[in-house]
Backbone as a chain_set.jsonl record, in Angstrom:
{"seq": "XXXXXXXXXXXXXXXXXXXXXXXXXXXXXXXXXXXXXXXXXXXXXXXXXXXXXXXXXXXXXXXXXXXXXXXXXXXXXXXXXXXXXXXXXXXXXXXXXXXXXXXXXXXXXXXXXXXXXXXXXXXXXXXXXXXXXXXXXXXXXXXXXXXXXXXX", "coords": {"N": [[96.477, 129.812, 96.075], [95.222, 130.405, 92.977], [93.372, 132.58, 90.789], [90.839, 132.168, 87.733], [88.701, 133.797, 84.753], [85.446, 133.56, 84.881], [83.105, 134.852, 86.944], [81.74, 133.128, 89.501], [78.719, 132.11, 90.57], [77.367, 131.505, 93.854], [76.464, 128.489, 94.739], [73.569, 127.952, 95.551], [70.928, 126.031, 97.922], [68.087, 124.606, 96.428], [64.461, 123.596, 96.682], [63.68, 120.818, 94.813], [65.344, 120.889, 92.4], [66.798, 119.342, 89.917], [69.88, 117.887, 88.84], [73.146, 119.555, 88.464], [74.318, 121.889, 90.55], [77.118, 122.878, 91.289], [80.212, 121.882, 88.885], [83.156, 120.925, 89.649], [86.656, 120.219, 87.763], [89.027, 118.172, 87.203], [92.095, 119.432, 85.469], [94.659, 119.177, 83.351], [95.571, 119.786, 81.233], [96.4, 117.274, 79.832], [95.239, 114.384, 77.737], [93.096, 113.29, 78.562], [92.225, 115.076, 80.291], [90.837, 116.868, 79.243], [89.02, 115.355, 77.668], [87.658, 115.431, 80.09], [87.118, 117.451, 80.766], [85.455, 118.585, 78.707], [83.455, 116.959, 78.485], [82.314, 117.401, 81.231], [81.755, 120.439, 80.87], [79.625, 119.849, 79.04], [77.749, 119.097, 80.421], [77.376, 120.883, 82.74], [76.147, 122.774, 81.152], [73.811, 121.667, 80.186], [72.811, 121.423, 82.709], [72.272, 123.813, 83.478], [74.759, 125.365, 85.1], [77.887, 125.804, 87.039], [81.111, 125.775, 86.525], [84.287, 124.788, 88.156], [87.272, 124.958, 87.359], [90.124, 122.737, 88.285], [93.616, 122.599, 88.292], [96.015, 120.995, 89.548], [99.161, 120.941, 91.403], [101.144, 118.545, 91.809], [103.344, 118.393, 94.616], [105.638, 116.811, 94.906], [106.39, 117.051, 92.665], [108.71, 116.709, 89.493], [109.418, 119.288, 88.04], [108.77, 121.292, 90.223], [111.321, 120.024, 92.199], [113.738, 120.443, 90.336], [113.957, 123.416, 89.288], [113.924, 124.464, 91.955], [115.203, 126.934, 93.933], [115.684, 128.69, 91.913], [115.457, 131.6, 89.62], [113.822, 131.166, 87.562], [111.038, 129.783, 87.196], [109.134, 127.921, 85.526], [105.552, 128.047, 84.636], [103.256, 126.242, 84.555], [100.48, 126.48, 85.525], [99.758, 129.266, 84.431], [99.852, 128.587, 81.882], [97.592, 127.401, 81.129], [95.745, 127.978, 81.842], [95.508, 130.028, 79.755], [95.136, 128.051, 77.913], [92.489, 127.251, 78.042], [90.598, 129.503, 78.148], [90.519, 129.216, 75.237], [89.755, 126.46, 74.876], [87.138, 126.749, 76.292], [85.605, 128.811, 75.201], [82.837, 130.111, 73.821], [81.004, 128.22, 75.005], [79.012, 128.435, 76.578], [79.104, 128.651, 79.812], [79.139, 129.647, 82.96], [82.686, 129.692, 84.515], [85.715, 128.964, 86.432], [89.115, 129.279, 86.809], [91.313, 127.42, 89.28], [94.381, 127.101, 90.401], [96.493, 125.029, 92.432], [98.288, 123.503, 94.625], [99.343, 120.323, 95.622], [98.554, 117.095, 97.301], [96.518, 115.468, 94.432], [94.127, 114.327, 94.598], [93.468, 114.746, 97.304], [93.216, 117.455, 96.694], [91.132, 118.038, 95.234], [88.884, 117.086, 96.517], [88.554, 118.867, 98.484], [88.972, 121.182, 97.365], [86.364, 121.07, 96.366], [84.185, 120.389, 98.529], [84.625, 122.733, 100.037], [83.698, 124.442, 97.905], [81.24, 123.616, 98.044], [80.236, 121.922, 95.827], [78.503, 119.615, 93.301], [80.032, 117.766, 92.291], [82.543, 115.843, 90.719], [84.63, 115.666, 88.302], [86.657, 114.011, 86.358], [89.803, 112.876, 84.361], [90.582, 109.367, 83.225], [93.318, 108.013, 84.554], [96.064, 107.107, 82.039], [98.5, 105.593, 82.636], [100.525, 103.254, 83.413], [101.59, 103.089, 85.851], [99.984, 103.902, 87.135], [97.532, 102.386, 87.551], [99.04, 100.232, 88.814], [99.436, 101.469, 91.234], [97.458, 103.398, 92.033], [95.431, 106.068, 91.026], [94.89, 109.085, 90.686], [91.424, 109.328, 89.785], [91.179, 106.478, 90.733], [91.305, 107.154, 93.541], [89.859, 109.012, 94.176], [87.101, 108.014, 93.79], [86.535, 106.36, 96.023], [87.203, 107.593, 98.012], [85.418, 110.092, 98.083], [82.601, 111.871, 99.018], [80.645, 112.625, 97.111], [79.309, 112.536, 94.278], [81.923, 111.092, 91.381], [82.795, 111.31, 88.532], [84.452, 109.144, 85.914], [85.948, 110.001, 83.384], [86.555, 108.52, 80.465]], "CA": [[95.488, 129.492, 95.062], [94.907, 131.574, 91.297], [92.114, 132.006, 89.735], [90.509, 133.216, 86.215], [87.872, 133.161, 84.527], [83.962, 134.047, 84.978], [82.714, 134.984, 88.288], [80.434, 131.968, 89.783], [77.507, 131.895, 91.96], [77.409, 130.885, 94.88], [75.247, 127.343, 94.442], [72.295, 127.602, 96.915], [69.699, 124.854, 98.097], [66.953, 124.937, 96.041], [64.178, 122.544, 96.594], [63.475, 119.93, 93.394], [65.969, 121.205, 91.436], [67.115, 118.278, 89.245], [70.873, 117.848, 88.496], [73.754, 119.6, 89.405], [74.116, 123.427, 90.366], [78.453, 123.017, 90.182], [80.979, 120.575, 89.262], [84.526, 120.848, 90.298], [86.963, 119.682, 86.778], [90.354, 118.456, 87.287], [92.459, 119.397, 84.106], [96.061, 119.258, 83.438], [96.273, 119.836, 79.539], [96.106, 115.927, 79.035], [93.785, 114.351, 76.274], [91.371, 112.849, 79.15], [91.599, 115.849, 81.016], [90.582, 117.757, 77.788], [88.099, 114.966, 77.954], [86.696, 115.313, 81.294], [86.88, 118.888, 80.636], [84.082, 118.517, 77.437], [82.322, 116.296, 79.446], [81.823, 118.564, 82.66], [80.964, 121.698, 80.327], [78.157, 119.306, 78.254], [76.777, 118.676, 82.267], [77.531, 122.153, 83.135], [75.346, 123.52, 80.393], [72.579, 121.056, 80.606], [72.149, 121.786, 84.122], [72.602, 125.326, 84.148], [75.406, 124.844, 86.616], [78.956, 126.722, 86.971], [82.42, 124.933, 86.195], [85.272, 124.997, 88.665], [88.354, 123.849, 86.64], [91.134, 122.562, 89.015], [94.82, 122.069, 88.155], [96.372, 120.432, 90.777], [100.74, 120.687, 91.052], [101.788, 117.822, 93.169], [104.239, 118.785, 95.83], [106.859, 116.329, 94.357], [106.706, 117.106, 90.894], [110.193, 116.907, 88.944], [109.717, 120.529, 87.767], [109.249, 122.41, 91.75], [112.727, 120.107, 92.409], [114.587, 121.303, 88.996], [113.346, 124.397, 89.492], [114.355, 125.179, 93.428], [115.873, 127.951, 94.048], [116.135, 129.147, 90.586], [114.44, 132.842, 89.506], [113.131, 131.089, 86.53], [110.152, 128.885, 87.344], [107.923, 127.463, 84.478], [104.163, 128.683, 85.288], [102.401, 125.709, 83.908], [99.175, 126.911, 85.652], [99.225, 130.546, 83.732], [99.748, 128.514, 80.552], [96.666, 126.282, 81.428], [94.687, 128.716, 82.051], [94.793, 130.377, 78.358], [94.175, 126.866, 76.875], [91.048, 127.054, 78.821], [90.316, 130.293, 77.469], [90.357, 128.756, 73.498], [88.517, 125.179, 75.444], [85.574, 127.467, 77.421], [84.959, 129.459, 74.772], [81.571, 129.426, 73.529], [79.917, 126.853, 75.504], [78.3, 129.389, 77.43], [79.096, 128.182, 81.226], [80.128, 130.203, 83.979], [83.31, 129.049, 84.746], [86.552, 129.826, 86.8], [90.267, 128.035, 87.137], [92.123, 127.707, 90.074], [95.36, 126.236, 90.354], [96.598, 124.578, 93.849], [99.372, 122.576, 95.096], [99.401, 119.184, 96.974], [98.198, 115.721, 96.749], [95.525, 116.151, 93.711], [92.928, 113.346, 95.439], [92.742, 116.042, 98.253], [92.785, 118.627, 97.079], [90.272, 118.403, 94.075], [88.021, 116.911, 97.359], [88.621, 120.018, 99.576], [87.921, 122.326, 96.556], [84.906, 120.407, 96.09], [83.801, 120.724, 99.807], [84.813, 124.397, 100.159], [82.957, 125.243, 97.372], [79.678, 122.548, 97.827], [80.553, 121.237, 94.656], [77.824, 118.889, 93.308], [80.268, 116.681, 91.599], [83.939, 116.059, 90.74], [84.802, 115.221, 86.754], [88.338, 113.584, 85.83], [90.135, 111.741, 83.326], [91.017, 108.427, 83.558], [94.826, 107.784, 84.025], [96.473, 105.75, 81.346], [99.46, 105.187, 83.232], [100.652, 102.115, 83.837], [102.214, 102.683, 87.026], [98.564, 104.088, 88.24], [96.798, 101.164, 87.642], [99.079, 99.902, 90.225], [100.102, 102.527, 92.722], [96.325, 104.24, 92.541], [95.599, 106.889, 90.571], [93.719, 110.237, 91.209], [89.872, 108.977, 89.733], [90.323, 106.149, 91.687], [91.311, 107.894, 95.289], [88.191, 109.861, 94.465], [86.107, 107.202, 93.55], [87.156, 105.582, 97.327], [87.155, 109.106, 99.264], [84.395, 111.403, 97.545], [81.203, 111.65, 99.458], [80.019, 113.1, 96.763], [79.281, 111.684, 92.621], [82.474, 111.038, 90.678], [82.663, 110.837, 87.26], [85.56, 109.215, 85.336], [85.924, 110.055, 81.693], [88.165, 107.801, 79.352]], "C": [[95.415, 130.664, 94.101], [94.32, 131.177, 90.984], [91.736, 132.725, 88.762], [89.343, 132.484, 86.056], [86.327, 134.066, 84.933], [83.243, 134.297, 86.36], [81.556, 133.654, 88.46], [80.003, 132.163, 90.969], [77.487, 131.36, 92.58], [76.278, 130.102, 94.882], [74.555, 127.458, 95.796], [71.559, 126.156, 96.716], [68.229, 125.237, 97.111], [66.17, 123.833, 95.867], [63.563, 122.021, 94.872], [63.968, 120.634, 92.152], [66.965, 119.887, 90.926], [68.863, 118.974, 88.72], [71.891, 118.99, 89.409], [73.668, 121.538, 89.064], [76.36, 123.681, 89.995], [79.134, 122.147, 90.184], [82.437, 121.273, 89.135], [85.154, 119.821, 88.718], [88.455, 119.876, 87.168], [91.193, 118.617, 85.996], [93.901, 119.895, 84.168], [97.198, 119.367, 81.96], [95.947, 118.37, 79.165], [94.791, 115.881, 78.382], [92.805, 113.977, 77.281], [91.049, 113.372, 80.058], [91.128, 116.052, 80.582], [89.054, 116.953, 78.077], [86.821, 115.195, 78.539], [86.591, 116.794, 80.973], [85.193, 119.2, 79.531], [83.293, 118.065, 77.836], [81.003, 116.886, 80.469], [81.152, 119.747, 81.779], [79.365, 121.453, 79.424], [76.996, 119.531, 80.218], [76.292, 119.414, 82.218], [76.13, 122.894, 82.113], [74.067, 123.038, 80.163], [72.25, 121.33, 81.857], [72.402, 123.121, 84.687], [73.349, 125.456, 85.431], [76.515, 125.604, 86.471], [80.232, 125.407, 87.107], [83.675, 125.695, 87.337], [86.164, 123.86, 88.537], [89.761, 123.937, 87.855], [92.312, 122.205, 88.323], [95.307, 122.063, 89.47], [98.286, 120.142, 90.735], [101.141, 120.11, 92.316], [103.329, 117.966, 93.648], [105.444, 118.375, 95.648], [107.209, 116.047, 92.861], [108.157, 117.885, 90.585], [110.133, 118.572, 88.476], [109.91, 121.662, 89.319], [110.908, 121.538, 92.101], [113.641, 120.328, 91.483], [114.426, 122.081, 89.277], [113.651, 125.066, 90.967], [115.215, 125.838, 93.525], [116.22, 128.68, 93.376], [115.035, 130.281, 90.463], [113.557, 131.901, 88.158], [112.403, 129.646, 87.274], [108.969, 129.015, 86.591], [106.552, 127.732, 85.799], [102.915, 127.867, 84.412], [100.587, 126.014, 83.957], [98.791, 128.428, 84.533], [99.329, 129.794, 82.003], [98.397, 127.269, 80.344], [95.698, 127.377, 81.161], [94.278, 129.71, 80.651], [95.003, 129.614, 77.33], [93.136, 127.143, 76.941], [90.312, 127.928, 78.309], [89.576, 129.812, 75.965], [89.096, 127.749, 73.841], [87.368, 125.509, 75.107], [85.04, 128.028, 75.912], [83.774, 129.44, 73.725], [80.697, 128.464, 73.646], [79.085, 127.648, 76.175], [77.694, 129.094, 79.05], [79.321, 129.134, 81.616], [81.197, 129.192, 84.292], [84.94, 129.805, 85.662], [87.787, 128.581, 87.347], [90.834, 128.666, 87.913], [93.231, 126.806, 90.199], [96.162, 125.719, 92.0], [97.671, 123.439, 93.784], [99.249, 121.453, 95.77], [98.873, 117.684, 95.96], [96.481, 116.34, 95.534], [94.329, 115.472, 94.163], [92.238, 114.375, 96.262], [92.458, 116.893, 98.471], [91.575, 118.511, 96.108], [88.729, 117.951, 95.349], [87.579, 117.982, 98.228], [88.195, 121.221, 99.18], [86.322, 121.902, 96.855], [83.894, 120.946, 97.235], [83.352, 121.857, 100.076], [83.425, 124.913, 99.595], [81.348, 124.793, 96.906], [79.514, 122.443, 96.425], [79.576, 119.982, 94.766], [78.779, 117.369, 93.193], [81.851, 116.979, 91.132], [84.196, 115.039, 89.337], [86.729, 114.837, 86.802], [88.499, 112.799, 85.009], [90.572, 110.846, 83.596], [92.736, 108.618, 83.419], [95.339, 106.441, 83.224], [97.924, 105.303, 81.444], [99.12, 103.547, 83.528], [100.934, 101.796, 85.232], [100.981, 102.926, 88.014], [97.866, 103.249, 88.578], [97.38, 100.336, 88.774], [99.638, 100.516, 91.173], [98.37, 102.923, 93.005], [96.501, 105.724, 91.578], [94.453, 108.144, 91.221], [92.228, 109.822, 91.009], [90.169, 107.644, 90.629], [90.51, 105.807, 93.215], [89.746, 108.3, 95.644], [87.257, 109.285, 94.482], [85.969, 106.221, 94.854], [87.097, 106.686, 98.279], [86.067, 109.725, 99.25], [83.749, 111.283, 98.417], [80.558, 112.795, 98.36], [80.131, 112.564, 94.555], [80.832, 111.998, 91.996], [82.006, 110.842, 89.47], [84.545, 110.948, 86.371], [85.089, 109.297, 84.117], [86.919, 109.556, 81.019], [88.609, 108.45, 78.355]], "O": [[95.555, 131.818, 94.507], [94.155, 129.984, 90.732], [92.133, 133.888, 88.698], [88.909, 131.44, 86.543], [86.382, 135.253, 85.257], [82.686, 133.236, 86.641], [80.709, 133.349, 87.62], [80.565, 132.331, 92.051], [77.594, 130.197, 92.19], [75.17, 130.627, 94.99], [74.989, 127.092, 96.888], [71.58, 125.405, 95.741], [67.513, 126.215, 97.33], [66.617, 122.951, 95.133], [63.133, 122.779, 94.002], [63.304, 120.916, 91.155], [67.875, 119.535, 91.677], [69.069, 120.13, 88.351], [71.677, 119.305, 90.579], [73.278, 122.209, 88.108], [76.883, 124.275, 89.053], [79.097, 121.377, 91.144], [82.584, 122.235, 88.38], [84.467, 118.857, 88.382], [89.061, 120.925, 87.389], [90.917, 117.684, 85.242], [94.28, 120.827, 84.879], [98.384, 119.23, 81.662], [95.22, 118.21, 78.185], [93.808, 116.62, 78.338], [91.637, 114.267, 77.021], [90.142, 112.997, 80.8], [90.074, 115.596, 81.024], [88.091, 117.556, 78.55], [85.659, 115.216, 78.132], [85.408, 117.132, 81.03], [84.2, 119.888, 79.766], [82.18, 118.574, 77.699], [79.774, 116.888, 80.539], [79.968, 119.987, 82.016], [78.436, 122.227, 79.195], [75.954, 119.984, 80.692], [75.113, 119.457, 81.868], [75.226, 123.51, 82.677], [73.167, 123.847, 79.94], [71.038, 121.499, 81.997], [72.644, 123.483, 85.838], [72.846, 125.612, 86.543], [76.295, 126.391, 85.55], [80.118, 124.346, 87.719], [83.914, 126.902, 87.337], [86.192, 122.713, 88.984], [90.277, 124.999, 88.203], [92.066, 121.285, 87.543], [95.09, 122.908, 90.339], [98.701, 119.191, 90.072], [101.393, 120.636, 93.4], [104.305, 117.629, 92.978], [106.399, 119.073, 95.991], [107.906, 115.267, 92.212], [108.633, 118.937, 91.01], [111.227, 119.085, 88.709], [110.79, 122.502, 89.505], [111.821, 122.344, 92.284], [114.728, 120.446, 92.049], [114.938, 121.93, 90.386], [113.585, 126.294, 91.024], [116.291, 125.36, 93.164], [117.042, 129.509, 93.766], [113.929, 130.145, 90.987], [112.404, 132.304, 88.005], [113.03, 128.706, 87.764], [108.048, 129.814, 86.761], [106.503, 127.676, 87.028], [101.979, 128.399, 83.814], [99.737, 125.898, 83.074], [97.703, 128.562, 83.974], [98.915, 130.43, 81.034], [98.396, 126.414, 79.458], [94.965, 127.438, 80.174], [93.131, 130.099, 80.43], [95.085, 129.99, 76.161], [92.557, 127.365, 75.878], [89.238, 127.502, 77.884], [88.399, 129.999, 75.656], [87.938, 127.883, 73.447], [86.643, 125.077, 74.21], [83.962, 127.571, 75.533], [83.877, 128.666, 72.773], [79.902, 127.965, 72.849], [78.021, 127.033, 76.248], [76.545, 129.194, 79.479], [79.809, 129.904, 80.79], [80.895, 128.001, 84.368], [85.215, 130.996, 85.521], [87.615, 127.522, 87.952], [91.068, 129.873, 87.855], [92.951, 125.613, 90.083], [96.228, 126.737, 92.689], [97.755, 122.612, 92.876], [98.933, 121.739, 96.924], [98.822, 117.363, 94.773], [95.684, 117.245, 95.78], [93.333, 116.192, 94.092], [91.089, 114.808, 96.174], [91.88, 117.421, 99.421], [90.776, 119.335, 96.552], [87.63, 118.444, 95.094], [86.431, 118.051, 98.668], [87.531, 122.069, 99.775], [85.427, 122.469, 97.481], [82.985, 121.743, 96.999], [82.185, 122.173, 100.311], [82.48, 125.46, 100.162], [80.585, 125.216, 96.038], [78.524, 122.963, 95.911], [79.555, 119.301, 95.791], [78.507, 116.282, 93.703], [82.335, 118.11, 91.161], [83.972, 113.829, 89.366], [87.681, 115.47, 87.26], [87.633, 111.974, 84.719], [91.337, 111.079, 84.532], [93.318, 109.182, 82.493], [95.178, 105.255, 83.508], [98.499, 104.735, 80.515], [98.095, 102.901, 83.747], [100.698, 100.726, 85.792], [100.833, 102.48, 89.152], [97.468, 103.146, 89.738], [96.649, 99.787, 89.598], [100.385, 99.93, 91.957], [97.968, 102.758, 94.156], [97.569, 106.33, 91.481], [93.504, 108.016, 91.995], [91.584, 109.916, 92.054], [89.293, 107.568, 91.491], [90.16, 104.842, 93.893], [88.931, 108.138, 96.553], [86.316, 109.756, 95.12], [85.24, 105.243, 94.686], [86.901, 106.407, 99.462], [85.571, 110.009, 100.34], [84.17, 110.328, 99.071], [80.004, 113.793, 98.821], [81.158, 112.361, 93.907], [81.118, 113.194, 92.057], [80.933, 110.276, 89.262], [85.368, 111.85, 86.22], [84.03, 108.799, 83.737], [88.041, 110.06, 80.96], [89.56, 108.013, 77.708]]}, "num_chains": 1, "name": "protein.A"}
């Protein structure tokens, strides 16, 4: 796991505190990550809450098998991470990106968990083949125990 970004507080219990203290944002450069990304930081800043942006590099993505065994391996996460920079800046969240490997359903759930994440933000996929294989929002929207939110 890598991470950047703003140090975040560790979300405590606090009783009748309305909304959320952090949400968990999966973002991958696409327009409805970008989306869910604007989305989560409007939340984030209405609910005085802290942003943990996930990129997620699934395990059988065509770039780790191009890429095997070769010294040169593209570092899509370090070039994510100073979009995010230009994104974040001036919304005035705490916020911090980590980048992680595997199925993205489980892991953006396991972050979530880990880090008692109120809530888990994503973009809709406008794949065609998601709509029928399953896509990541709606694994999560079928797994979470805890509020999804898809953003179109």
């Amino acid at each position: 796991m890598h991470a950047q970004g703003e140090p975040l507080a560790k979300p405590g219990f606090e009783i009748g505190k309305d909304g959320a203290g952090l949400i968990v944002v999966g973002y991958d450069g696409s327009g409805p990550s970008r989306n869910a990304l604007a989305y989560a930081a409007g939340l984030a800043r209405r609910d005085n809450a802290g942003l943990l942006v996930a990129f997620v590099e699934s395990l059988n993505s065509a770039t780790l098998w191009f890429f095997a065994g070769s010294p040169i391996v593209p570092d899509p996460a370090g070039d994510l991470a100073e979009d995010l920079r230009d994104e974040l800046r001036g919304v005035g969240v705490p916020w911090q990106f980590v980048a992680l490997r595997g199925d993205a359903t489980r892991a953006l759930e396991s972050l979530a968990d880990a880090s008692m994440a109120d809530a888990i933000v994503v973009g809709r996929s406008r794949s065609v083949w998601h709509s029928l294989a399953g896509s990541v929002s709606v694994g999560l929207a079928r797994r979470s125990r805890r509020t999804v939110l898809i953003v179109p």
